[in-house]
N, C-alpha and C positions, 0 to 999 in steps of 0.2 A: 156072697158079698151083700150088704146089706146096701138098701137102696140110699141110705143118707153118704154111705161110702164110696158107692157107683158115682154120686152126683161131685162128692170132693175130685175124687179120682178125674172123671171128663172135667170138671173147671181146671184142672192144673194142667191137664194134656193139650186146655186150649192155650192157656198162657203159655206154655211150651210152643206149640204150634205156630204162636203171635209172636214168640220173639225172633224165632228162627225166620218169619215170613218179614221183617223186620230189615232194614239195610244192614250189615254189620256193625256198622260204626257208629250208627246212629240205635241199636239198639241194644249196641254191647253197656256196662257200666266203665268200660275203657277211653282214657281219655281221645279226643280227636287231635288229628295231627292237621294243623293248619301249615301255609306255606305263604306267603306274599308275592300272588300273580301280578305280571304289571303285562300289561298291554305293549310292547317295543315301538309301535310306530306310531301311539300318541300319550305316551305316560300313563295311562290311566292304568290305577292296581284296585287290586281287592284281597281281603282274603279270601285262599280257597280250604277246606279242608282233605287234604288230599288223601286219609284213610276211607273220605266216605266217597268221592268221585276220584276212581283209581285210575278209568279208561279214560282217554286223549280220544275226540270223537272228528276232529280237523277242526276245519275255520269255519266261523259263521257264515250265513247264507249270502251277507253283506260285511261290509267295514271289514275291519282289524279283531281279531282277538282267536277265542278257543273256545271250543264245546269239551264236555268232561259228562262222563256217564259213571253211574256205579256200576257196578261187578255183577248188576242181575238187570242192569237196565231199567230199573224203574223206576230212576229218577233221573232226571240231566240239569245241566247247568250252562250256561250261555253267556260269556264276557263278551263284550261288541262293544265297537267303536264307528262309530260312523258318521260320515261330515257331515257338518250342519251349514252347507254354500247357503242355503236360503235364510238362514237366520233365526229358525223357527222357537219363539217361546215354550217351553211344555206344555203348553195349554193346548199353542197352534199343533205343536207335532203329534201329542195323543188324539186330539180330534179329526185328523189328518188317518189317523192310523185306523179309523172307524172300530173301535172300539165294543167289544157284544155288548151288549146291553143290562148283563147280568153281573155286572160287575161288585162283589162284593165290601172292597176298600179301595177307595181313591184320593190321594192327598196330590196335590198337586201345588205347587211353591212356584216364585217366579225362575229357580235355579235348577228345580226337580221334579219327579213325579211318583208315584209309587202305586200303581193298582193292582188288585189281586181278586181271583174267582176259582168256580170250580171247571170242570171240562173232563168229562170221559170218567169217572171218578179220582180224578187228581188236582193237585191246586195247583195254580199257575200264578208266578207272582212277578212281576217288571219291575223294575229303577232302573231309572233316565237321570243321570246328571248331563247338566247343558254345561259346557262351557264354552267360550268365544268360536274357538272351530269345530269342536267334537261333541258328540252326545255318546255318553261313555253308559254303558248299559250292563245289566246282572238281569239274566231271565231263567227262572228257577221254573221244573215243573215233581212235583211228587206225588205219591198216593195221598189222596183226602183221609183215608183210615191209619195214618202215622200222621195228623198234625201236631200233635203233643210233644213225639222226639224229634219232629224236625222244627218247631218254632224257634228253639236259641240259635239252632244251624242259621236260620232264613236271614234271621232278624244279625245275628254276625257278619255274613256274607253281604247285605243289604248294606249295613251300618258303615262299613268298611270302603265302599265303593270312592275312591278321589279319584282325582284328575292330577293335571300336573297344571 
């Protein structure tokens, strides 16, 4: 085999290699099967895509809601609800939360907040809607080396997030 053919050959074995190390769902060309999660003890829904977080992981560490894992575990997803007795602004409750330091994007509104960073090589991304009692929450964490198929996922899941 000729060395220009060697190098075709190993590029397509890596592509191969990348799709398969890939979520399924997120790196099939197949559409995603979404579903309308809601929170039962304070309204809060989102979408979830349930092709790609297939496993049910239990309840959050706090509040109300569900954890959902994909099928190889390498990524998870976090619906939380949890009381806001104190009142706290998104300003008060992420600076409350002492926050790394490295944080990549931070938008923060008087209603929400939204930061994201790296960690371990995976991105980790937050939204906090506030409303009167609850702060209703999407905590996503994924490989950093699939940002590209999972940005529509993020940015749907995120987009998606109400209250009642």
């Amino acid at each position: 085999m000729r060395l220009r053919d060697q190098f075709i050959a190993l590029v397509a074995l890596a592509f191969v290699a990348l799709g398969l190390a890939l979520s399924p769902a997120v790196a099939a060309a197949e559409p995603i099967s979404w579903v309308r999660y809601q929170v039962p003890e304070t309204g809060a829904a989102v979408d979830l895509p349930t092709s790609i977080f297939t496993e049910e992981a239990g309840k959050p560490e706090a509040g109300y809601g569900g954890r959902f894992l994909t099928s190889d575990r390498r990524a998870d997803l976090t619906i939380q609800s949890v009381p806001n007795d104190a009142g706290f602004s998104p300003a008060v409750f992420l600076a409350r939360k002492n926050p790394p330091p490295n944080i990549i994007y931070k938008r923060v509104t008087p209603r929400f907040f939204v930061v994201s960073s790296f960690r371990k090589r995976k991105i980790w991304c937050d939204r906090c809607n506030f409303t009167g009692r609850f702060i209703n929450c999407v905590l996503i964490n994924y490989p950093a080396a699939e940002k590209r198929q999972w940005d529509s996922v993020v940015t749907r899941i995120s987009n998606t997030l109400a209250s009642r």
